[in-house]
C-alpha positions as a Markdown table, in Angstrom:
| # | Residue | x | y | z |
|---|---|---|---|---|
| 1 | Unk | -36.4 | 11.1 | -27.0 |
| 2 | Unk | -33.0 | 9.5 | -25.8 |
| 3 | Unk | -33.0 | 12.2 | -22.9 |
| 4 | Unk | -36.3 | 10.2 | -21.5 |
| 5 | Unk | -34.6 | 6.9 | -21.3 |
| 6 | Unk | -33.5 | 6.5 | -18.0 |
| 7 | Unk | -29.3 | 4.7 | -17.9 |
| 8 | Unk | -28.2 | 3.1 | -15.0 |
| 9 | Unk | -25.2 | 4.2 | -13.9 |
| 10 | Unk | -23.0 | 1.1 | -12.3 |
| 11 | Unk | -22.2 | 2.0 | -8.6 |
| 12 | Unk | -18.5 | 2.1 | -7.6 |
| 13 | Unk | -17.1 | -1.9 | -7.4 |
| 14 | Unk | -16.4 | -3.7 | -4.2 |
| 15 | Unk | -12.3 | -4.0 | -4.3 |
| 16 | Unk | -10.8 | -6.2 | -1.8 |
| 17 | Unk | -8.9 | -5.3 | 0.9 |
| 18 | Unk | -5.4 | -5.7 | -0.9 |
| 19 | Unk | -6.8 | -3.7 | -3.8 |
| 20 | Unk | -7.5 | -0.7 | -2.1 |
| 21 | Unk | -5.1 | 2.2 | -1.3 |
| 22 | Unk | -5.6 | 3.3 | 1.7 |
| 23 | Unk | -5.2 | 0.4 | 4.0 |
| 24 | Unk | -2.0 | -0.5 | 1.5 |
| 25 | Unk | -0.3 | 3.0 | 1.9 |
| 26 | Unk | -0.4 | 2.3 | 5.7 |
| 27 | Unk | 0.8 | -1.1 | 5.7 |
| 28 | Unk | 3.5 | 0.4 | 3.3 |
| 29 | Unk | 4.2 | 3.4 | 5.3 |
| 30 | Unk | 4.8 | 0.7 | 8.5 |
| 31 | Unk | 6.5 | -1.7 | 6.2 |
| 32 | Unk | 9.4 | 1.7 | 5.8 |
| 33 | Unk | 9.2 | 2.5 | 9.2 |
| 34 | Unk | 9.6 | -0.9 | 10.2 |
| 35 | Unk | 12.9 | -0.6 | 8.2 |
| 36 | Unk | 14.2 | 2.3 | 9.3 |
| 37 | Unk | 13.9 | 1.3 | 13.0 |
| 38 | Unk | 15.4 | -1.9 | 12.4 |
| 39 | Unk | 18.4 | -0.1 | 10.5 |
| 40 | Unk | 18.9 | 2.1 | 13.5 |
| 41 | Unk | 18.9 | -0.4 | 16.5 |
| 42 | Unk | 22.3 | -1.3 | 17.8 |
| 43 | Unk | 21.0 | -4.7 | 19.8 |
| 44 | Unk | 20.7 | -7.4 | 16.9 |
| 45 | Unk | 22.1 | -8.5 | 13.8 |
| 46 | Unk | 19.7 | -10.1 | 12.5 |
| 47 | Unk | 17.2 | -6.9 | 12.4 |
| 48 | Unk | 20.2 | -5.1 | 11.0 |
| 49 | Unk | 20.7 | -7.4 | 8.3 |
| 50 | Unk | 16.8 | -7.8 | 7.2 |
| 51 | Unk | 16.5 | -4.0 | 6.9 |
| 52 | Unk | 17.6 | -3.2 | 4.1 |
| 53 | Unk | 15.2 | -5.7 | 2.5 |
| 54 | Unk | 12.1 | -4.5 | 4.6 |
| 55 | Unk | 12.6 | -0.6 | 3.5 |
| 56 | Unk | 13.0 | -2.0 | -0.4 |
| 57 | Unk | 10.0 | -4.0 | 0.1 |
| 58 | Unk | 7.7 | -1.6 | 1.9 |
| 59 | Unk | 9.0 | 1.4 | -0.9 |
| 60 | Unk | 8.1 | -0.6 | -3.6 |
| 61 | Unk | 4.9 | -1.4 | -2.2 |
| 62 | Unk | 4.0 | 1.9 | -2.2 |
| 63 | Unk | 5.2 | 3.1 | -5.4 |
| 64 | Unk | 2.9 | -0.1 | -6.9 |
| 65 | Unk | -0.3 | 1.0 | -4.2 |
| 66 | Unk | -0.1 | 4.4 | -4.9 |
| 67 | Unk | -1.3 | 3.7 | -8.9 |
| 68 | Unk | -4.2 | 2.1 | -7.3 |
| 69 | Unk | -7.6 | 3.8 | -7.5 |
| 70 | Unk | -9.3 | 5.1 | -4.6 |
């Protein structure tokens, strides 16, 4: 008889935006980018110096994001 009782199955949860991995991979993928163009210009310190820091951030987002379900 339990095959005639009909289960719900719970649909798939909203997630917001910062708990979803694809828009996070992208902004992490930028994030290194970001980095790696601001390690290569020659113009100004300050990008220079704040590069380092933005590649670390941006690949440690995405070590975190990527753990996230779809």
């Amino acid at each position: 008889m339990s095959h005639l009782i009909e289960i719900r199955t719970p649909g798939r949860p909203k997630r917001p935006f910062f708990l979803r991995r694809g828009p996070m991979e992208t902004i992490a993928t930028v994030l290194i980018g970001l980095g790696f163009l601001m390690l290569f210009q020659p113009f100004l310190l300050v990008l220079y110096t704040y590069s380092l820091v933005t590649l670390l951030i941006g690949t440690v987002m995405f070590i975190i994001v990527s753990k996230f379900p779809e």
